[in-house]
C-alpha positions as CSV (number, residue, x, y, z in Angstrom):
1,X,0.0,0.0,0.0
2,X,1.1,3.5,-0.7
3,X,0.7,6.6,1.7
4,X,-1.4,9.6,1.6
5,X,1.5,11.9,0.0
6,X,2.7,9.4,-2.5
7,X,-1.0,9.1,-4.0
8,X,-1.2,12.9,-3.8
9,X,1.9,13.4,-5.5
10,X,0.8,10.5,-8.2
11,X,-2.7,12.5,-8.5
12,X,-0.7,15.9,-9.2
13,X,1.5,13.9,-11.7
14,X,-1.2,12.4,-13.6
15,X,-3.4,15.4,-13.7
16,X,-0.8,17.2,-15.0
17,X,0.0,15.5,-17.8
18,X,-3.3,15.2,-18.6
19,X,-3.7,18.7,-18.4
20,X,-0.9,18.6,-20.9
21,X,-2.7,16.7,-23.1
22,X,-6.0,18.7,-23.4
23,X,-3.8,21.6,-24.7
24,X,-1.8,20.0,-27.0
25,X,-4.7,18.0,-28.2
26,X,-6.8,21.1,-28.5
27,X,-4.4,23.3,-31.1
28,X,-3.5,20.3,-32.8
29,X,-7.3,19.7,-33.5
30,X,-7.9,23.3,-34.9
31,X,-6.1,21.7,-38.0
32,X,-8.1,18.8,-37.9
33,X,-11.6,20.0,-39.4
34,X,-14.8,18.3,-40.9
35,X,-17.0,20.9,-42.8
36,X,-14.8,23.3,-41.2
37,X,-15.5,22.5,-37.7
38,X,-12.6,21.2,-35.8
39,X,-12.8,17.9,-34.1
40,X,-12.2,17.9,-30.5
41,X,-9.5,15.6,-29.7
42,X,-9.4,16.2,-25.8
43,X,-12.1,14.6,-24.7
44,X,-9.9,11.0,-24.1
45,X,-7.8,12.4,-22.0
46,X,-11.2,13.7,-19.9
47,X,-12.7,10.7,-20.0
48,X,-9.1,9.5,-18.5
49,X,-9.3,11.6,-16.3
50,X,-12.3,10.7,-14.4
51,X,-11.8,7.3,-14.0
52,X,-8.6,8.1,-12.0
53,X,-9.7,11.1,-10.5
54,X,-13.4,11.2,-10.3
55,X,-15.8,14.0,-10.4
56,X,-12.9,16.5,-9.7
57,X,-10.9,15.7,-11.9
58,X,-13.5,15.4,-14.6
59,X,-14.6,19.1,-13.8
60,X,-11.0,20.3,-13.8
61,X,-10.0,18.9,-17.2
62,X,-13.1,20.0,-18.7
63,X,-12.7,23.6,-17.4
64,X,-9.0,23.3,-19.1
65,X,-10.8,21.9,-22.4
66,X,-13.3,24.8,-22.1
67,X,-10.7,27.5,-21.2
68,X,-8.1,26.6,-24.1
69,X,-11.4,27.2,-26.5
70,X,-12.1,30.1,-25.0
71,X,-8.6,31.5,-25.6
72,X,-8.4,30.3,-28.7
73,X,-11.7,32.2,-29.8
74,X,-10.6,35.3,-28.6
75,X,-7.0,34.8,-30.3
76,X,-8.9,33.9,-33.7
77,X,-7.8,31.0,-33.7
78,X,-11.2,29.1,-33.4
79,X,-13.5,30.9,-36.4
80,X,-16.7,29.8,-34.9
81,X,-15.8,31.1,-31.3
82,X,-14.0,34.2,-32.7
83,X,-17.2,34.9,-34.6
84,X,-19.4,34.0,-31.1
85,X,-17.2,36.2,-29.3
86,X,-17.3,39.6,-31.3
87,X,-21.0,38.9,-30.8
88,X,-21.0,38.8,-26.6
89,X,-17.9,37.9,-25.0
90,X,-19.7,37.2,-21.9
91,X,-22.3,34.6,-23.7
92,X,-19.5,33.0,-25.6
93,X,-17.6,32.8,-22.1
94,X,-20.2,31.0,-20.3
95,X,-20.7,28.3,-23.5
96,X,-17.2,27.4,-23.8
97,X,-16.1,26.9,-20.4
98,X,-19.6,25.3,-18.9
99,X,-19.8,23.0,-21.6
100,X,-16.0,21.7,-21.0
101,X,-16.9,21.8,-17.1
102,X,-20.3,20.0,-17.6
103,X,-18.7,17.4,-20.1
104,X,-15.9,16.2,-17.4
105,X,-18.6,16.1,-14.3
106,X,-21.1,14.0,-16.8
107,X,-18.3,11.6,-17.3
108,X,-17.4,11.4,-14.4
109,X,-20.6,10.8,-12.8
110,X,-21.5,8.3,-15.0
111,X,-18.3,6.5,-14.5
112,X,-18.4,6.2,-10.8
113,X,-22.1,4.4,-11.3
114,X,-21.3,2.2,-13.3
115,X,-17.9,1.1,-13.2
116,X,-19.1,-1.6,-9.8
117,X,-20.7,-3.6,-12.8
118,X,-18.2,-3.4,-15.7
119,X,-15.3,-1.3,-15.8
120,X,-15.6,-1.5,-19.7
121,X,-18.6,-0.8,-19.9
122,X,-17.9,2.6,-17.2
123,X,-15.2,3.5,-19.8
124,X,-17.9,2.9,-23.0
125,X,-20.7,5.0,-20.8
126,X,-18.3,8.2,-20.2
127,X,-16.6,8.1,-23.6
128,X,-20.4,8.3,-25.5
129,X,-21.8,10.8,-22.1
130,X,-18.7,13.2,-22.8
131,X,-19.0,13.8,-26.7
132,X,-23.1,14.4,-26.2
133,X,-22.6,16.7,-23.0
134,X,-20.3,18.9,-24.6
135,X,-21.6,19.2,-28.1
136,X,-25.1,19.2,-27.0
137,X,-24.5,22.4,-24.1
138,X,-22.5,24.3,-27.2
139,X,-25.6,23.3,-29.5
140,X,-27.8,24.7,-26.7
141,X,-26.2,27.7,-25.7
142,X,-25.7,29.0,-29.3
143,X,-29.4,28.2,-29.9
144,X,-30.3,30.2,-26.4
145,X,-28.2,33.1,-26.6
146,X,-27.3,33.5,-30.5
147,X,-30.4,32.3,-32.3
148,X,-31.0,35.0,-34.6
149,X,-27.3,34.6,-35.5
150,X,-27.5,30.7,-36.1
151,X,-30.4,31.4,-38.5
152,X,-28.4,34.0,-40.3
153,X,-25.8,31.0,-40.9
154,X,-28.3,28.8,-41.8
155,X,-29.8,30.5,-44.4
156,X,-26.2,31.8,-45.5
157,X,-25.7,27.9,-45.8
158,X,-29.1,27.0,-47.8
159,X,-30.6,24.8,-45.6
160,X,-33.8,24.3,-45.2
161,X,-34.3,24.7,-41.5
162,X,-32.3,25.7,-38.5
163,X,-32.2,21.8,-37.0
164,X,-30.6,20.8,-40.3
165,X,-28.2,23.0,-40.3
166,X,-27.0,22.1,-36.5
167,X,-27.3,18.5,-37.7
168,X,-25.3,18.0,-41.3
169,X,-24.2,21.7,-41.0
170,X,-22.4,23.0,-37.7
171,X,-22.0,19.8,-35.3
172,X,-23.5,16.7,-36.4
173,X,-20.9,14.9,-38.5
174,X,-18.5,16.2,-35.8
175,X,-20.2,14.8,-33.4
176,X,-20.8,11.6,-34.7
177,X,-16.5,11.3,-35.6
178,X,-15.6,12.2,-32.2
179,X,-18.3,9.9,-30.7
180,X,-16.4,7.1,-32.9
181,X,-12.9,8.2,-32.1
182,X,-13.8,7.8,-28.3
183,X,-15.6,4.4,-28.3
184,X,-12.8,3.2,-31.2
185,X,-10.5,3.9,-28.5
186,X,-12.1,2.9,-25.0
187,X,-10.6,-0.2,-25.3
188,X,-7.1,1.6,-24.8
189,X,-8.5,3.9,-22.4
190,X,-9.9,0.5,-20.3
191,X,-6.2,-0.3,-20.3
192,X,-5.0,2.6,-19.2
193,X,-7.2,2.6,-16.2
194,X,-6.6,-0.9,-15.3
195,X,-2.7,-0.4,-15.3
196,X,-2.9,2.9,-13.0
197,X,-5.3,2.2,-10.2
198,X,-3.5,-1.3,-10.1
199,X,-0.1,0.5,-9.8
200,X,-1.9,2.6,-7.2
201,X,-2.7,0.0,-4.7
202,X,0.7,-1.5,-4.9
């Protein structure tokens, strides 16, 4: 068995390396784009995150998520945020961090329940809870707070209604990738767990 300060230096290790991750992950995925919306790459490393860490750890990689997205819409770097953000800075504040936040708690709530039963299928129920939590809260905050703009883009776009443009337009074939990319990859992520909380009782 470890002590109390080894497992809180382990924690502040692993955390911060994931931390790592979500930023790298997160400006490497600006360049990664379907219908010009970047896929988001971080949310592994969440979903990581709260298996090992739990609720709080969830949150606090999600916030990180949410706050690299929020710089990078102020820097420009994110069109869709940049263009969000010279709209209200304070609306556009609120979407990207709470949806990061919200995503890592989801996960990690749902983890903790079910991961008694099956520790695969924990990993399977975060990986598809994370992807809908945080494009469904950026879906309803833009809807909420920016609907008159999302119907300018739609009809910019052609399409026939504001749902199908949020559906084949501005999230839904992201969605649907990084939904894939996170169950193609649960079974490393299973691992991954397994290896550290065994490591952790030793």
């Amino acid at each position: 068995m470890v002590n109390s300060s080894t497992q809180k230096t382990r924690r502040m290790v692993g955390l911060s390396i994931l931390t790592a991750l979500v930023i790298v992950l997160q400006f490497i995925a600006e360049y990664i784009r379907i219908s010009g919306v970047p896929i988001t790459l971080t949310l592994v490393p969440i979903v990581v995150g709260c298996a090992l860490y739990g609720m709080r750890g969830g949150a606090w990689l999600g916030g990180v998520f949410g706050v690299v997205v929020w710089i990078m819409s102020i820097a420009g770097i994110d069109l869709t945020g940049a263009l969000l953000w010279n709209l209200n800075p304070f609306y556009t504040t609120l979407i990207c961090v709470g949806k990061g936040v919200a995503a890592g708690v989801a996960a990690a709530a749902l983890y903790g329940a079910v991961e008694r039963r099956s520790r695969i299928g924990a990993v399977l129920s975060a990986a598809v809870v994370s992807p809908v939590v945080n494009t469904g809260l950026f879906i309803l905050g833009v809807f909420v707070f920016f609907r008159s703009t999302l119907e300018g883009w739609a009809a910019d776009d052609g399409a026939p209604s504001v749902v199908y443009f949020i559906i084949f337009g501005l999230c839904g074939i992201n969605f649907v990738v990084e939904l894939a990319l996170n169950l193609v990859l649960s079974s490393g992520i299973e691992r991954i767990i397994r290896y550290r909380k065994g490591s952790a009782e030793q």
